[in-house]
N, C-alpha and C positions, 0 to 999 in steps of 0.2 A: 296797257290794255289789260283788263280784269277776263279774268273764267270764269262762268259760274256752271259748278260740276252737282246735278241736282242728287239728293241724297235717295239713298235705296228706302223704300216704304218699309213698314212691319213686315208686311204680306209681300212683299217681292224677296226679304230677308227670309221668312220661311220657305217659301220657294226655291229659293237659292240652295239653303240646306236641305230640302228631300231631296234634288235633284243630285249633290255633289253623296249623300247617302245613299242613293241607287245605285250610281257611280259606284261606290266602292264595295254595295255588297255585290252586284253585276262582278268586277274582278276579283271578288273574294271566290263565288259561286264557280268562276272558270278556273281558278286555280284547284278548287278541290273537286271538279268534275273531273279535272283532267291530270288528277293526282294517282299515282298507281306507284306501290313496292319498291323498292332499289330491286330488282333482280340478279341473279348472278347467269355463267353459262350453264344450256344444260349439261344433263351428269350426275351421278350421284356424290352427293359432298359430303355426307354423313354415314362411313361406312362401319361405323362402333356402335355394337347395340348396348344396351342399358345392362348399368353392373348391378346386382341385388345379390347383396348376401344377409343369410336371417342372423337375428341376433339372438341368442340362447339366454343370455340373462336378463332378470327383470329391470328394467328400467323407467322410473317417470320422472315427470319434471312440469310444473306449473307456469302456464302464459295467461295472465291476467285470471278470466276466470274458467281456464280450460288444464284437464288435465294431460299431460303431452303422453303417450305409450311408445314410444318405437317398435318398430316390429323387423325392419330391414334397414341396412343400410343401403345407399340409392346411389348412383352417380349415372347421367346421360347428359351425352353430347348429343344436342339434335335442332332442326331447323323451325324457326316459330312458324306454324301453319296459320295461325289465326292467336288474336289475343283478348280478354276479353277482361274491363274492369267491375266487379259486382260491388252494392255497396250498403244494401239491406239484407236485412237478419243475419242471424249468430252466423251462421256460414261464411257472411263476410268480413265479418268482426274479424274473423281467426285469419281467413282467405279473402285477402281484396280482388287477385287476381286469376283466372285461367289460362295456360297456356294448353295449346293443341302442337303438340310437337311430332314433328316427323323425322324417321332416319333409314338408313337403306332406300329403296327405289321411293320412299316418300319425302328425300330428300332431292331428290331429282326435277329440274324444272317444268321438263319436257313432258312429266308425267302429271305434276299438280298443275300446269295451264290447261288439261283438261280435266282437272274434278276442280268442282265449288265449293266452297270450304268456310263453314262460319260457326258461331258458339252462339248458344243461348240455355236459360234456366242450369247452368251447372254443367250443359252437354258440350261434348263436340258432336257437328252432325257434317256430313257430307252427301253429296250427289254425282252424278255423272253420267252424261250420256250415252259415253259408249265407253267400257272399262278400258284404260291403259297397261291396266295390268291385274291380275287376279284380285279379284276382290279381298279375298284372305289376305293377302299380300297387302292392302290398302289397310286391313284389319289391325294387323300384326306388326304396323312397320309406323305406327301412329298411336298416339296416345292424347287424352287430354288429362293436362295436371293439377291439380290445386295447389297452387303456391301459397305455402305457410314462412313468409321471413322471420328466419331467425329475427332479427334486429331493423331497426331502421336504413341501415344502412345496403341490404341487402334488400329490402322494400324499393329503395330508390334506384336501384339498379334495377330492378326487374320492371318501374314505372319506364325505365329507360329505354329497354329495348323494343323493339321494334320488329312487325311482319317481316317473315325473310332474313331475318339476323339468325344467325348459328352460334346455338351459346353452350356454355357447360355447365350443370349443376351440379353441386353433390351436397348430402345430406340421408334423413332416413325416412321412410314410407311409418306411414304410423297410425295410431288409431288416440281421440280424440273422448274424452269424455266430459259433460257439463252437468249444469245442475240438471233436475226433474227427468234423472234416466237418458238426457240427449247423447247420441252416439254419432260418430264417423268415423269409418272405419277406410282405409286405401284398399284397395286391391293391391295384390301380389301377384299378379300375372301380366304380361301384355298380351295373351292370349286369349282373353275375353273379351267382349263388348256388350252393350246394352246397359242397365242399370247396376248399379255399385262397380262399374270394370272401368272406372277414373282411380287414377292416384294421386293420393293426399300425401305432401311431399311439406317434409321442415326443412327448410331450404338454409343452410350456412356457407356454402357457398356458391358463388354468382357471375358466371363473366362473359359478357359479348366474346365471342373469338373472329367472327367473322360479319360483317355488315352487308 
């Protein structure tokens, strides 16, 4: 006894294929709707604020076409608030990526599930509806960095981590010079905010400690 199993059309073939394509962006769509942070408990987890000591003597040193200055040496342990990859103009040449880091009560969870916390144009910005804790304190206790990697290797590790990872860096705050007069310069304080109060960070060292 024969079968005859009739063949799928052109047009039922295409069919076939959007339909098994909605399919899988539909389960793509709910997995990252419904994707949020590894959290930790709350508490404050970062209770070392940022080491800066100045450096007295001259020093430079050349990254392709940038002139390097140090100006401090830098070491912080703190928690990634937001991460941000830029990847036009000379800014990002130097700096691919932003980190917004927090330590003291802004390493605390209880405190960042209520402020909103994102990066854009080079900034960290935040909001919140009803303060958790002194605003200065939110000020004061959070920073957004420019990460300058030393090396590739140090690039790759900072492509690595992730919102909510507690990492440690060390390196020096520094100031930046290029052709046609272009300047950048870090801030030396965490006590400022608004325009130039980010730090420009040459990052040599790099490590998750906590995920």
């Amino acid at each position: 006894m024969s079968q005859y199993r009739a063949k799928a059309t052109p047009a039922q073939k295409i069919i076939l294929l959007i339909l098994i394509l909605i399919m899988v962006g539909f389960g793509i769509w709910i997995l990252i709707s419904n994707y949020e942070p590894d959290k930790i408990e709350p508490g404050i987890q970062v209770n070392a604020t940022p080491i800066q000591e100045k450096i007295t003597e001259d020093i430079t040193f050349q990254k392709d076409e940038f002139t390097i200055i140090p100006l401090a040496s830098f070491e912080i342990k703190g928690k990634i608030l937001s991460k941000k990859r830029y990847r036009l103009g000379k800014e990002s040449d130097l700096s691919p990526f932003d980190l917004a880091l927090g330590w003291g009560k802004m390493s605390d969870e209880s405190v960042l599930e209520k402020i909103k916390i994102w990066q854009s144009g080079r900034w960290y910005r935040w909001k919140t509806k009803k303060y958790p804790i002194p605003r200065r304190e939110i000020e004061k206790n959070s920073a957004n960095m420019h990460i300058v990697p030393a090396n590739k290797d140090i690039k790759r590790k900072v492509k690595g981590a992730d919102e909510w990872d507690i990492i440690e860096l060390k390196g020096y705050l520094i100031k930046v010079i290029a052709e046609d007069d272009w300047i950048w310069k870090s801030s030396l304080t965490r006590n400022d905010t608004g325009d130039n109060a980010c730090e420009l960070i040459w990052v040599e060292d790099f490590e998750v400690v906590s995920e």
